[in-house]
N, CA and C atoms of all chains as a GROMACS GRO file, in nm:
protein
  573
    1UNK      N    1   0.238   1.964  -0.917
    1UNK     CA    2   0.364   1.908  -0.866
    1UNK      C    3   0.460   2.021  -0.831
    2UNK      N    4   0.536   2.000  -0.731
    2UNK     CA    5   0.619   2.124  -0.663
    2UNK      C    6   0.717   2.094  -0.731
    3UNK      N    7   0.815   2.237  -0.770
    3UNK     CA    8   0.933   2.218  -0.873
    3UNK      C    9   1.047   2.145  -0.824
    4UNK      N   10   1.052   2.150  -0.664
    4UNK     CA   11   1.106   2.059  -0.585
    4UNK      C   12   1.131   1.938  -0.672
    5UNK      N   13   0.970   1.834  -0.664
    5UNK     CA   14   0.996   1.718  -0.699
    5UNK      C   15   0.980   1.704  -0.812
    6UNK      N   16   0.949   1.784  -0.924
    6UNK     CA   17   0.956   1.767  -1.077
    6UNK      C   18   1.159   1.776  -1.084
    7UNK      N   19   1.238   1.837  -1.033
    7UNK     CA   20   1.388   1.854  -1.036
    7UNK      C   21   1.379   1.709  -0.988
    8UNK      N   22   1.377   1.687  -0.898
    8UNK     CA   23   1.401   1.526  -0.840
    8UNK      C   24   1.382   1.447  -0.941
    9UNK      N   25   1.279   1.419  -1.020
    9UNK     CA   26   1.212   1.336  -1.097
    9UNK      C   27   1.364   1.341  -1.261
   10UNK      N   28   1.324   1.468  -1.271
   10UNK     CA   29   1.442   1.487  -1.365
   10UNK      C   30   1.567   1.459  -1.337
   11UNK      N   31   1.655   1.451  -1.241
   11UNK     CA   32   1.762   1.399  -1.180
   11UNK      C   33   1.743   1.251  -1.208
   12UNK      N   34   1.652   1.213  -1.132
   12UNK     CA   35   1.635   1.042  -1.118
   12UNK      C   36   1.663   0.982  -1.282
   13UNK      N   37   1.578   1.023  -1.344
   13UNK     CA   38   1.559   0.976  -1.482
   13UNK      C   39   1.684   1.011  -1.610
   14UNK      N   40   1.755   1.142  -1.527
   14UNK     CA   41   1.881   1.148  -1.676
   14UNK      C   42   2.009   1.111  -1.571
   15UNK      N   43   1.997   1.050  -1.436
   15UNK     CA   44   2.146   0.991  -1.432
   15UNK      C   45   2.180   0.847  -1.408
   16UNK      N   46   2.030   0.787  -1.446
   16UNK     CA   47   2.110   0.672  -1.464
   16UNK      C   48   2.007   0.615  -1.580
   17UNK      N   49   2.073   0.532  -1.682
   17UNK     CA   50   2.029   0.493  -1.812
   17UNK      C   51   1.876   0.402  -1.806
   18UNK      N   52   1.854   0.313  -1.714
   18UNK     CA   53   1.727   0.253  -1.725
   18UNK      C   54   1.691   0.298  -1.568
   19UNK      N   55   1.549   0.306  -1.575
   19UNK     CA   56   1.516   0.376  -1.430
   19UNK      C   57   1.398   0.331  -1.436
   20UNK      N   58   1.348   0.233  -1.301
   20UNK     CA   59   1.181   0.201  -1.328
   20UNK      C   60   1.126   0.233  -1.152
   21UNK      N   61   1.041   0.321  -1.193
   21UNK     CA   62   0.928   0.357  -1.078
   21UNK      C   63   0.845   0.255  -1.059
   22UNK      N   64   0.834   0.169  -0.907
   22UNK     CA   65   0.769   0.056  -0.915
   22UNK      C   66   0.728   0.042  -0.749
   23UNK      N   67   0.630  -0.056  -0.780
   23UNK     CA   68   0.586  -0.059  -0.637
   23UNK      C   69   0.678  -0.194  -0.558
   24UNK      N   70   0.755  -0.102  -0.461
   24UNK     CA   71   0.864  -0.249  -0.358
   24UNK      C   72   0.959  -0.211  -0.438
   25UNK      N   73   1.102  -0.263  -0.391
   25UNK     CA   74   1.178  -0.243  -0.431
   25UNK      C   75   1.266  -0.373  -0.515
   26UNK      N   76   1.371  -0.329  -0.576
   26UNK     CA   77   1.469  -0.460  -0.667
   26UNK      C   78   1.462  -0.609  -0.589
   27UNK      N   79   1.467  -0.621  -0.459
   27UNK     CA   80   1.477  -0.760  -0.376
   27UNK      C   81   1.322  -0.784  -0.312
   28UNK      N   82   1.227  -0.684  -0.326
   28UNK     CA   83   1.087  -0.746  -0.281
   28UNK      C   84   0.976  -0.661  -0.330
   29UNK      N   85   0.963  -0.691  -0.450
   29UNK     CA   86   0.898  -0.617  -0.529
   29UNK      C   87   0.711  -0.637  -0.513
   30UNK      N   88   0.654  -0.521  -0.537
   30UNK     CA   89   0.506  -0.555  -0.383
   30UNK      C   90   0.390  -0.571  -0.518
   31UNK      N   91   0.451  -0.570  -0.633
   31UNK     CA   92   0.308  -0.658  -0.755
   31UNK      C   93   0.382  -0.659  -0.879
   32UNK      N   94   0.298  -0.799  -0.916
   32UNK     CA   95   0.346  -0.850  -1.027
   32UNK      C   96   0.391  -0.822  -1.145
   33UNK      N   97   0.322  -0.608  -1.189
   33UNK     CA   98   0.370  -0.621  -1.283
   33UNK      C   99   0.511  -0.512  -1.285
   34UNK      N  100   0.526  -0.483  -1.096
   34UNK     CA  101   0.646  -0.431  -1.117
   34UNK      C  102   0.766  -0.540  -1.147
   35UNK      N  103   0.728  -0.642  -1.066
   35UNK     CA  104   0.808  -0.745  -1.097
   35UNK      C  105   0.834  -0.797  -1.156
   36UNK      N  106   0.742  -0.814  -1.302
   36UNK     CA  107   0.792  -0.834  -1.392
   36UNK      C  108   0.863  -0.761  -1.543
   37UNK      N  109   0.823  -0.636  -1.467
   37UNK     CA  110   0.868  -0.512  -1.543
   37UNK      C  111   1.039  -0.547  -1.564
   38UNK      N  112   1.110  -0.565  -1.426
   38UNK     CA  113   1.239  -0.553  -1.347
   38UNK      C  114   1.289  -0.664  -1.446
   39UNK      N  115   1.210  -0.756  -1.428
   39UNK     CA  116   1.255  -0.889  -1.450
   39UNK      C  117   1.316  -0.899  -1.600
   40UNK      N  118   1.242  -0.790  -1.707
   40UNK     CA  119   1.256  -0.784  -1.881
   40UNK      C  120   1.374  -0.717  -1.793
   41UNK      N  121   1.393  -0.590  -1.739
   41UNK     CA  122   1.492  -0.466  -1.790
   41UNK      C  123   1.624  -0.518  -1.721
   42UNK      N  124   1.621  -0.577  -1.616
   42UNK     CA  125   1.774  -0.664  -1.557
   42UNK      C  126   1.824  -0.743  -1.728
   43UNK      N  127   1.765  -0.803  -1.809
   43UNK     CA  128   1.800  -0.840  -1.877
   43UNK      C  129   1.909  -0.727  -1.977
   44UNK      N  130   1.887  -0.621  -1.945
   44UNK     CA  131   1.960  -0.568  -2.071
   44UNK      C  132   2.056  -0.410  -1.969
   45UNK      N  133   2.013  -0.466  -1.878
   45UNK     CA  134   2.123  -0.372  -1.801
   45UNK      C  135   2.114  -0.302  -1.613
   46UNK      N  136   2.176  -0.238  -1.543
   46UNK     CA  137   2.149  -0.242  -1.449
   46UNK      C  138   2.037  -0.158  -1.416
   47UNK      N  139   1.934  -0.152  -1.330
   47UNK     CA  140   1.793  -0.092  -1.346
   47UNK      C  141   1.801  -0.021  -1.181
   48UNK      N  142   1.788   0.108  -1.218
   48UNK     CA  143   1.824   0.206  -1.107
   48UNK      C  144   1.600   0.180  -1.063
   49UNK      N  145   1.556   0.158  -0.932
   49UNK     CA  146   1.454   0.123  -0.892
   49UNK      C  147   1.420   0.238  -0.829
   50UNK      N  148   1.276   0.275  -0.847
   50UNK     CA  149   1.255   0.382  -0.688
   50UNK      C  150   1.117   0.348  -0.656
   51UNK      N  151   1.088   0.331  -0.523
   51UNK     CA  152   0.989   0.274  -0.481
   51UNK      C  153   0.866   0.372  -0.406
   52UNK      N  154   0.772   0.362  -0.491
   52UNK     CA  155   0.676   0.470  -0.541
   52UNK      C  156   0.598   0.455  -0.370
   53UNK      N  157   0.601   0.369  -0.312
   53UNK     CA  158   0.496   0.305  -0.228
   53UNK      C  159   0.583   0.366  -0.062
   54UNK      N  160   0.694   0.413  -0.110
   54UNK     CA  161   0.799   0.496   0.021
   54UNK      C  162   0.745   0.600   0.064
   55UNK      N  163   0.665   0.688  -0.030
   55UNK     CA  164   0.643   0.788  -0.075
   55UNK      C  165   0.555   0.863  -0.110
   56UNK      N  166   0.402   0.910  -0.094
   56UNK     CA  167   0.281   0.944  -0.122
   56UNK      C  168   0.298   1.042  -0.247
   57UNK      N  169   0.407   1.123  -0.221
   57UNK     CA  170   0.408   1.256  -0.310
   57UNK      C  171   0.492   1.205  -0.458
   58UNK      N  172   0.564   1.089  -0.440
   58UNK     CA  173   0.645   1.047  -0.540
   58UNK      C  174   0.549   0.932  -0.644
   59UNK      N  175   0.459   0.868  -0.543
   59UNK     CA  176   0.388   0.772  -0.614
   59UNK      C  177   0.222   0.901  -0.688
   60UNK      N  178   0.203   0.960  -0.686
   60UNK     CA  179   0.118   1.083  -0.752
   60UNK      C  180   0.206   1.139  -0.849
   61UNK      N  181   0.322   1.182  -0.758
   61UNK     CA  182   0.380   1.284  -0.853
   61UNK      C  183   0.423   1.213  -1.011
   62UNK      N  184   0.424   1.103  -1.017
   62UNK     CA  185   0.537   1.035  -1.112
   62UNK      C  186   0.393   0.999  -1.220
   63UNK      N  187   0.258   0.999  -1.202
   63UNK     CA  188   0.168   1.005  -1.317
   63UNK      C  189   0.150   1.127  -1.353
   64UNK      N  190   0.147   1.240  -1.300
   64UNK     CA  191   0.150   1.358  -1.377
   64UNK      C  192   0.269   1.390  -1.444
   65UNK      N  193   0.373   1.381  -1.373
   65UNK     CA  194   0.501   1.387  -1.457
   65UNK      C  195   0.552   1.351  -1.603
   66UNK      N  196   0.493   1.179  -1.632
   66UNK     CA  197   0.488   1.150  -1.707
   66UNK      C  198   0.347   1.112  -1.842
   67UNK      N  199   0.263   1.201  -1.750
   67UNK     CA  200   0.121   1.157  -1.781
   67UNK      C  201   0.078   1.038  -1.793
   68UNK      N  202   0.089   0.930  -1.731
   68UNK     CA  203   0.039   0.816  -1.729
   68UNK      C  204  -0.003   0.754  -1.600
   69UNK      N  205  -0.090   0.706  -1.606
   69UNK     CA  206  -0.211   0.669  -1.467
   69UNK      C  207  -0.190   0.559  -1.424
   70UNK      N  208  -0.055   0.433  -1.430
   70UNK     CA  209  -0.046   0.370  -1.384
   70UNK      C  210   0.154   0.323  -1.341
   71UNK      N  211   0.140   0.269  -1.256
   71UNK     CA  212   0.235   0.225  -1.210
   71UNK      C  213   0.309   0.068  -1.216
   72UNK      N  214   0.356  -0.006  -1.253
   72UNK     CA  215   0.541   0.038  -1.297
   72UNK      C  216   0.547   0.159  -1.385
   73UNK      N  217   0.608   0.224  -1.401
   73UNK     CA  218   0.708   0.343  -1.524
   73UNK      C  219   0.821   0.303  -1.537
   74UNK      N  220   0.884   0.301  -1.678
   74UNK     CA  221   0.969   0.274  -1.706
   74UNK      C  222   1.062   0.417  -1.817
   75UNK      N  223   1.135   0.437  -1.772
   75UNK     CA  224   1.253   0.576  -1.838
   75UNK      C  225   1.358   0.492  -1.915
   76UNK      N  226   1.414   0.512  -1.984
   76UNK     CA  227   1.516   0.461  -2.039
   76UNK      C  228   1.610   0.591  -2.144
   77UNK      N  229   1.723   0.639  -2.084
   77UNK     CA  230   1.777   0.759  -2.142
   77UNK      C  231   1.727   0.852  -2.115
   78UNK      N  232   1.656   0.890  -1.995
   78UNK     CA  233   1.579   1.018  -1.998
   78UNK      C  234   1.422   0.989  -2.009
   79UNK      N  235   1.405   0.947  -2.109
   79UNK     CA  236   1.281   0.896  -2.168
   79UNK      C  237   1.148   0.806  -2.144
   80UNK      N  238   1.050   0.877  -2.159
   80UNK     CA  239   0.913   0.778  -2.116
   80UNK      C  240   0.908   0.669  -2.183
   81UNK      N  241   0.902   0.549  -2.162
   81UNK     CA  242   0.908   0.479  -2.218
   81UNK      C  243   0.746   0.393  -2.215
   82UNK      N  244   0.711   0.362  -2.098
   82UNK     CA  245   0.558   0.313  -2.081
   82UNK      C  246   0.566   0.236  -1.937
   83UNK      N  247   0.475   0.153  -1.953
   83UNK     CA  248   0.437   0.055  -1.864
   83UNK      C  249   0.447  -0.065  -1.870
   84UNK      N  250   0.418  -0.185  -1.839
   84UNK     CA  251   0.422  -0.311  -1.809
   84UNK      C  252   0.432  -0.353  -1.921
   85UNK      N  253   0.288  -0.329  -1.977
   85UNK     CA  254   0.222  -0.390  -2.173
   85UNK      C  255   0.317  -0.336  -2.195
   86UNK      N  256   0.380  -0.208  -2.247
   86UNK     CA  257   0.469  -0.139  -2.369
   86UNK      C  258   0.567  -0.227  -2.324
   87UNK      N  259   0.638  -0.254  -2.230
   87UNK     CA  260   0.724  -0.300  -2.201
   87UNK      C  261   0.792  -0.425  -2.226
   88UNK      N  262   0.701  -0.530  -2.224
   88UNK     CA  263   0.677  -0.632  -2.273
   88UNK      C  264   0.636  -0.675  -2.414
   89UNK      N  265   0.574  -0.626  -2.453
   89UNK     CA  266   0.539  -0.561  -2.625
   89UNK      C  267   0.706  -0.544  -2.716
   90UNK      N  268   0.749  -0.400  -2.638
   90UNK     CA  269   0.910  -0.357  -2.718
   90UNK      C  270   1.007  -0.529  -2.698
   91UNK      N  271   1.012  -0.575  -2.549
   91UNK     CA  272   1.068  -0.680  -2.524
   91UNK      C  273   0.989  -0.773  -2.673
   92UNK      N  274   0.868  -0.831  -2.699
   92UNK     CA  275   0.890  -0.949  -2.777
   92UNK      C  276   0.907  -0.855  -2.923
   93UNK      N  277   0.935  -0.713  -2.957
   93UNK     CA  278   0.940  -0.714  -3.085
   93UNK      C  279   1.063  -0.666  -3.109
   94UNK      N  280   1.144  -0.730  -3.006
   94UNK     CA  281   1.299  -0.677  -2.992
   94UNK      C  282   1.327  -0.605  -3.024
   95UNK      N  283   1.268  -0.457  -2.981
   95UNK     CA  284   1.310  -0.330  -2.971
   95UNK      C  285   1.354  -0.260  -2.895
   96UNK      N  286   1.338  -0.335  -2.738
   96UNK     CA  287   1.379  -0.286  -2.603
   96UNK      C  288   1.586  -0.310  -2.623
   97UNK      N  289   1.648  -0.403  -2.663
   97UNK     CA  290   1.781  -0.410  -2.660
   97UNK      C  291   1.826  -0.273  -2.741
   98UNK      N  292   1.734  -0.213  -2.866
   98UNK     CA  293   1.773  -0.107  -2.928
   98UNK      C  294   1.768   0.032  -2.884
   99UNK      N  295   1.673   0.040  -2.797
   99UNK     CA  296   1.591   0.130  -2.745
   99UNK      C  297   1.725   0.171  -2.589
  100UNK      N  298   1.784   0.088  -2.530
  100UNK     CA  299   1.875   0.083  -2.467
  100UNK      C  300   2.009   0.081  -2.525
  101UNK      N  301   2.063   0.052  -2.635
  101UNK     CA  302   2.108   0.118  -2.711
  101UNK      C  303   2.145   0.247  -2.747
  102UNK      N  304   2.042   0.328  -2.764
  102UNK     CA  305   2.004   0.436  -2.763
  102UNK      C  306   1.981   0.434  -2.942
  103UNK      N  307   1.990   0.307  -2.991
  103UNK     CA  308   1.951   0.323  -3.127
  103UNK      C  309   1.855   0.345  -3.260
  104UNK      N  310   1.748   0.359  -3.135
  104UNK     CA  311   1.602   0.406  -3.175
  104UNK      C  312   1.522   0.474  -3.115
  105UNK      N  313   1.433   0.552  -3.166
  105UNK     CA  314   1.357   0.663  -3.114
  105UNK      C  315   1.233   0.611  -3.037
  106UNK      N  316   1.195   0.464  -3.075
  106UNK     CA  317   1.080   0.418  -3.022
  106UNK      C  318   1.101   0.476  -2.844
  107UNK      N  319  -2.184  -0.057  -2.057
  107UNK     CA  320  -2.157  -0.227  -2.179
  107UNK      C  321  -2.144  -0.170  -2.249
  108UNK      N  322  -2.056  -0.129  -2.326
  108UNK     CA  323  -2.006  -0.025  -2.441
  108UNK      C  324  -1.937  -0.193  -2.567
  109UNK      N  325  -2.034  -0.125  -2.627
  109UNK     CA  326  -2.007  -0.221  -2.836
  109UNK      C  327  -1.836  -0.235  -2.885
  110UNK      N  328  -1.806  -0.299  -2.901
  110UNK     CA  329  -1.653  -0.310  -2.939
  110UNK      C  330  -1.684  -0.188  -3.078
  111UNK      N  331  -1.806  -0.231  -3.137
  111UNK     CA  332  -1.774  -0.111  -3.354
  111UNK      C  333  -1.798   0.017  -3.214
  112UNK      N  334  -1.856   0.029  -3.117
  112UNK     CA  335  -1.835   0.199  -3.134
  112UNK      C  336  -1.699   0.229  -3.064
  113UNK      N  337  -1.610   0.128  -2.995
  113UNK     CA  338  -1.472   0.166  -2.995
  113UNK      C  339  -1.402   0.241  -3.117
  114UNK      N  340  -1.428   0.115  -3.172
  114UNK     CA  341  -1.372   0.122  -3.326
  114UNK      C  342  -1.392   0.260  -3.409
  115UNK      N  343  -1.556   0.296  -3.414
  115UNK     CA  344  -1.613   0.406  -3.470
  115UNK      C  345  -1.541   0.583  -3.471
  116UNK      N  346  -1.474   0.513  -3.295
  116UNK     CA  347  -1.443   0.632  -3.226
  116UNK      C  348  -1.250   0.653  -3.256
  117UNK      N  349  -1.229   0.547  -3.249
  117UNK     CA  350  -1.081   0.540  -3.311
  117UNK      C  351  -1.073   0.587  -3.452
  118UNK      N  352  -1.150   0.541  -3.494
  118UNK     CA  353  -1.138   0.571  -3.682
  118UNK      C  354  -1.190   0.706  -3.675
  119UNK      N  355  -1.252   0.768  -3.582
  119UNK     CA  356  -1.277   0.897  -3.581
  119UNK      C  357  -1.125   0.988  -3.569
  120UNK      N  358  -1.069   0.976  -3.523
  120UNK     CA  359  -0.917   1.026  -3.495
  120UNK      C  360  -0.820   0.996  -3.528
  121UNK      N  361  -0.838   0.884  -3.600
  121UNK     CA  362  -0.724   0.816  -3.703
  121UNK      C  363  -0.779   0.797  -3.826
  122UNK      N  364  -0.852   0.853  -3.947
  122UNK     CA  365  -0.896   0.792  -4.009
  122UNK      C  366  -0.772   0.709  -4.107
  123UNK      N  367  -0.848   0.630  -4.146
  123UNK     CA  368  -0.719   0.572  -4.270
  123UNK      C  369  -0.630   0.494  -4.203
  124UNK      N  370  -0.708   0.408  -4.079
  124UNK     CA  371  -0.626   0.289  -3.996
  124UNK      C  372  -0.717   0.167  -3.989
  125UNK      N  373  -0.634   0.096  -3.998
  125UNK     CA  374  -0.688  -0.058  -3.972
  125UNK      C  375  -0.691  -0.082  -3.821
  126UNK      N  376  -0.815  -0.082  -3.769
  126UNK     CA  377  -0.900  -0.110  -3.682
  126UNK      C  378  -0.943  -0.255  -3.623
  127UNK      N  379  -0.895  -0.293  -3.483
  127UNK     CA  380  -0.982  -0.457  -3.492
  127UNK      C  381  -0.945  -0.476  -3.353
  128UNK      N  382  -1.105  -0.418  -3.282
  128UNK     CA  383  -1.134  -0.438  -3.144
  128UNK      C  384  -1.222  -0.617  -3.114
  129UNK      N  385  -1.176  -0.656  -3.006
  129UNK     CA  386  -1.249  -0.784  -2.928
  129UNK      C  387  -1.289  -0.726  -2.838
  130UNK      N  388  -1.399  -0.826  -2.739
  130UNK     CA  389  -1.457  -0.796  -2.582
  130UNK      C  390  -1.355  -0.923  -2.531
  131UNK      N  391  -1.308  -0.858  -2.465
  131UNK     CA  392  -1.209  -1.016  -2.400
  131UNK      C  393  -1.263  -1.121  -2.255
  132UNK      N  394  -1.408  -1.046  -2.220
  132UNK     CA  395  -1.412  -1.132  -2.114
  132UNK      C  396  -1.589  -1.150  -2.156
  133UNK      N  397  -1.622  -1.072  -2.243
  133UNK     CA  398  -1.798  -1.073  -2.309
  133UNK      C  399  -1.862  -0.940  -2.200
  134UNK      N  400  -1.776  -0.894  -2.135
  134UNK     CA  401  -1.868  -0.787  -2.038
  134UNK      C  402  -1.893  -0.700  -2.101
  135UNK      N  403  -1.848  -0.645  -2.220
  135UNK     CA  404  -1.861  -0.514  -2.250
  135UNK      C  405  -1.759  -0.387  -2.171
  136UNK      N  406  -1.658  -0.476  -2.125
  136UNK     CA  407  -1.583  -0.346  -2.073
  136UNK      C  408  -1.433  -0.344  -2.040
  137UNK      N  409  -1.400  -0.522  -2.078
  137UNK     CA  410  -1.273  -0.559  -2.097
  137UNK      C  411  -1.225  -0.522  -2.243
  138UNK      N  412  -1.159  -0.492  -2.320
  138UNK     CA  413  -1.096  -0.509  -2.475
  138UNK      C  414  -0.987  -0.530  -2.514
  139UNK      N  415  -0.930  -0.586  -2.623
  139UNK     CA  416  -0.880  -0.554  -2.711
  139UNK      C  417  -0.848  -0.478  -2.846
  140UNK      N  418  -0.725  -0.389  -2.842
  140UNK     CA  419  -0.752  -0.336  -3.030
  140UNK      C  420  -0.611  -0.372  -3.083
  141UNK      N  421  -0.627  -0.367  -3.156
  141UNK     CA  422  -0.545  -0.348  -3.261
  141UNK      C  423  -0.506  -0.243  -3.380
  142UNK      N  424  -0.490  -0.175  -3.373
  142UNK     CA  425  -0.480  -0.040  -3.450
  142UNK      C  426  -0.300  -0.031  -3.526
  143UNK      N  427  -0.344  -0.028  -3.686
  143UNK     CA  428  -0.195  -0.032  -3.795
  143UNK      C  429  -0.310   0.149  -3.830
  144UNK      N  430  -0.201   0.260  -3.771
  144UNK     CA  431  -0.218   0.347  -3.834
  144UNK      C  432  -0.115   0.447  -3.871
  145UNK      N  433  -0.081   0.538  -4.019
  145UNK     CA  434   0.004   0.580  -4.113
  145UNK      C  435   0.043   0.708  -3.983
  146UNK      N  436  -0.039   0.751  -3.906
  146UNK     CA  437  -0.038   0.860  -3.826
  146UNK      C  438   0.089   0.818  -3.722
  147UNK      N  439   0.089   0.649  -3.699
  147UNK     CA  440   0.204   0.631  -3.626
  147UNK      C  441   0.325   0.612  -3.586
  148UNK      N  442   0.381   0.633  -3.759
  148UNK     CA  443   0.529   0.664  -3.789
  148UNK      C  444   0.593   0.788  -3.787
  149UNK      N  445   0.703   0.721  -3.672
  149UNK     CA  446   0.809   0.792  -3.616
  149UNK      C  447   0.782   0.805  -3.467
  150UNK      N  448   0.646   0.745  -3.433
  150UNK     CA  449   0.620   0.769  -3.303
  150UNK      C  450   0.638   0.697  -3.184
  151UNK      N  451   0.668   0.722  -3.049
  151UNK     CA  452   0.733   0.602  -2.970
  151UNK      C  453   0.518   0.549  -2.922
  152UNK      N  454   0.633   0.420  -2.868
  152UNK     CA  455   0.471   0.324  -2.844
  152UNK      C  456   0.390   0.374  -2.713
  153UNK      N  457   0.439   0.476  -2.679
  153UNK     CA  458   0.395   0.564  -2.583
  153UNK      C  459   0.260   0.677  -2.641
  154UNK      N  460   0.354   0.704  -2.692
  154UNK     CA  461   0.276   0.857  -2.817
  154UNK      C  462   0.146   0.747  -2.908
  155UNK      N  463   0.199   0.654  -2.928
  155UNK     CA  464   0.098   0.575  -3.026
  155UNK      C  465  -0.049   0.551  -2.958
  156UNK      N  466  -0.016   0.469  -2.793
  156UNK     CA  467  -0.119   0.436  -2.704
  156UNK      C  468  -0.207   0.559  -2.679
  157UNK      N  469  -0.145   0.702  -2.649
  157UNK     CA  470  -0.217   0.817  -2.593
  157UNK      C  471  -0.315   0.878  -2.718
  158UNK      N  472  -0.252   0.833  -2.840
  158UNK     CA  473  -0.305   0.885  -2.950
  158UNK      C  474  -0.459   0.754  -2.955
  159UNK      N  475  -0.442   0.651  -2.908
  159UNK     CA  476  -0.558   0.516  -2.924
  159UNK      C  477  -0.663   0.571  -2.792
  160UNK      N  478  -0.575   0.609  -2.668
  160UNK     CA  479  -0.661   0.654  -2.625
  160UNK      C  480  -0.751   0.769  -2.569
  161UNK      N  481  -0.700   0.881  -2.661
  161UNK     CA  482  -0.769   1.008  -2.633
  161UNK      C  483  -0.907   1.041  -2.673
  162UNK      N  484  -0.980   0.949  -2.810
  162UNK     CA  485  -1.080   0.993  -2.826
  162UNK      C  486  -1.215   0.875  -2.713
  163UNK      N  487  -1.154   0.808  -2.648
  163UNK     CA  488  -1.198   0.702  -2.496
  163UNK      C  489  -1.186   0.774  -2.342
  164UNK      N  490  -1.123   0.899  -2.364
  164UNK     CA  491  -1.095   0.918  -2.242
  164UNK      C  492  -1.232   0.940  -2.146
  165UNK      N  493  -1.344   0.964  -2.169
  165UNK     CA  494  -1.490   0.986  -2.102
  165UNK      C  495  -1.473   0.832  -2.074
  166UNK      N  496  -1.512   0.734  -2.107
  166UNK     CA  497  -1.525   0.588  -2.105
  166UNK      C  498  -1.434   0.546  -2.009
  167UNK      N  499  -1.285   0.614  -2.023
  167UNK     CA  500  -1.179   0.521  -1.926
  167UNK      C  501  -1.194   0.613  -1.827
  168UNK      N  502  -1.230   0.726  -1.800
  168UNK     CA  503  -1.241   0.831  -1.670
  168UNK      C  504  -1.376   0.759  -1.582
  169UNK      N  505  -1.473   0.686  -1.696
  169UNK     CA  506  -1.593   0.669  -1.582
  169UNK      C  507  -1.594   0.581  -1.559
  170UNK      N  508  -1.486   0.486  -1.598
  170UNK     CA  509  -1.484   0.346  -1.554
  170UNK      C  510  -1.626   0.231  -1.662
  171UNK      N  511  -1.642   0.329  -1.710
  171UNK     CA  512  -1.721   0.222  -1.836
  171UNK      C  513  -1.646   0.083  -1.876
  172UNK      N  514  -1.520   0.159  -1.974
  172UNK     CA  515  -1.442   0.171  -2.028
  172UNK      C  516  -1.295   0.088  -1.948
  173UNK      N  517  -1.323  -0.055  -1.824
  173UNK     CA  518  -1.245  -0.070  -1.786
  173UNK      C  519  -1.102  -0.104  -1.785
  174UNK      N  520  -1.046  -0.178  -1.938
  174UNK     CA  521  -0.949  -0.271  -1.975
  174UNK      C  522  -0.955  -0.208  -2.114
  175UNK      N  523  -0.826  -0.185  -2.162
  175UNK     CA  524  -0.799  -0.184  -2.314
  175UNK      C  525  -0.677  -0.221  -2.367
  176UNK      N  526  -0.638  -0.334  -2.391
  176UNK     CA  527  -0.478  -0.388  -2.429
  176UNK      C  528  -0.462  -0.367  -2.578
  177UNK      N  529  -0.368  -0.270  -2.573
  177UNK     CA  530  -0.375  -0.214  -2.702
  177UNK      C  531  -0.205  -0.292  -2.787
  178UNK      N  532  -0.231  -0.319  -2.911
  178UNK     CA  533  -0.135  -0.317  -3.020
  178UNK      C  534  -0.110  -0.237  -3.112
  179UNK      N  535   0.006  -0.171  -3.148
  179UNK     CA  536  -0.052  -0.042  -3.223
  179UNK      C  537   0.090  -0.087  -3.311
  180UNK      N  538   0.058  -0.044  -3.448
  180UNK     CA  539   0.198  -0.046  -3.512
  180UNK      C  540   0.161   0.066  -3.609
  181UNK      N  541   0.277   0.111  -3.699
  181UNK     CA  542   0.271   0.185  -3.781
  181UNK      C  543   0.255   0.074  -3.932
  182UNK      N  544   0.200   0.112  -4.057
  182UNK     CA  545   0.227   0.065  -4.167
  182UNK      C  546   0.355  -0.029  -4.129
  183UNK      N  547   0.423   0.040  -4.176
  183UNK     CA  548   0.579  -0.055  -4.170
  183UNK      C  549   0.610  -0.129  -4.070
  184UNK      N  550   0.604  -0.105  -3.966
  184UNK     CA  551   0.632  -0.163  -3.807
  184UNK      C  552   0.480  -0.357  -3.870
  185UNK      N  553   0.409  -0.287  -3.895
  185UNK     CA  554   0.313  -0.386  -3.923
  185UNK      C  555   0.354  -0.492  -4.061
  186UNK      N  556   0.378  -0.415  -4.136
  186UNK     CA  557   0.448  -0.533  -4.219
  186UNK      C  558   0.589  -0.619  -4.188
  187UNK      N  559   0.657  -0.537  -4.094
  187UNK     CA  560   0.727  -0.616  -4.040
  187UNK      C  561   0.732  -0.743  -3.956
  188UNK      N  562   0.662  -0.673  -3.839
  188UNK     CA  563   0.614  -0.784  -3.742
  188UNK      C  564   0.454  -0.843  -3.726
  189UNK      N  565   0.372  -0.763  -3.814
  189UNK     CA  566   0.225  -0.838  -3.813
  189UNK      C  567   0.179  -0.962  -3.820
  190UNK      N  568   0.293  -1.023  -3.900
  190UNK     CA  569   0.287  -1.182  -3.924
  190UNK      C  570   0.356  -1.266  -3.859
  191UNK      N  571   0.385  -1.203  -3.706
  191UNK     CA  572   0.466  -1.344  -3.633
  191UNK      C  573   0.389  -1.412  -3.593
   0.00000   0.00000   0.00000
């Protein structure tokens, strides 16, 4: 990854509090589990979107970045947080409201 | 067609001293489920927990053996907390 877009990546992710890499964007989101990614994190605050599918070098770059091989990603504070499952998982063990918070390390 | 115990075999290889409990979720041998309560996973985010379930699989999920793995992972405590909903 060029330091170019690793700075980008880091920008994206510490200036705004929830940040999800997804395929389509907030109003036409292009699979289900970006869409339903959006759908948990609108719940607990405004969700800065970037649309991986704009982008060849952004939709690659953003699994090495965070080491993970699939797409939605979800940041929250900076932070890796996971994918779809984790996502949904923290959501039913109501840890995602804390986690946005910033009141837990999960 | 990979055995759900040698999932298991292979997890408890890298975690020992965890409660272990893989399914085949579709009978192919290549869909799964686990479940993994291990002491190794306190303090850790559910990120760090999953990479830790799946590093000793990574040959299996690289060759596509290994297609599906929906993982649950808690720590001791995290598990006595919420294990019983």
């Amino acid at each position: 990854m060029t330091p170019d877009l690793k700075a980008r990546f880091d920008s994206e992710v510490t200036n705004h509090p929830i940040v999800l890499f997804m395929k389509g964007n907030a109003l036409f989101p292009q699979c289900g589990f970006s869409a339903r990614a959006l759908q948990i994190l609108q719940q607990h605050g405004k969700v800065h979107t970037v649309d991986v599918l704009a982008d060849p070098e952004v939709r690659q770059g953003i699994k090495e970045y965070s080491n993970w091989p699939t797409i939605p990603q979800v940041f929250i504070h900076g932070k890796f947080v996971g994918g779809s499952d984790i996502l949904m998982e923290l959501e039913d063990r109501g840890e995602l409201a804390d986690l946005v918070a910033g009141k837990t390390p999960a | 067609m990979i055995d759900p115990n040698a999932i298991r075999e292979r997890i408890l290889g890298t975690l020992p001293g965890s409660d272990v409990v893989v399914s085949d979720t579709t009978g192919t041998g290549d869909h799964f489920e686990a479940r993994v309560v291990s002491p190794d996973f306190a303090g850790k985010s559910m990120v760090q927990q999953h990479q830790l379930v799946y590093a000793p699989l990574q040959d299996w999920l690289k060759s596509g053996e290994l297609h599906a793995l929906a993982l649950k992972t808690y720590s001791p405590e995290q598990w006595k907390k919420l294990g019983s909903r």
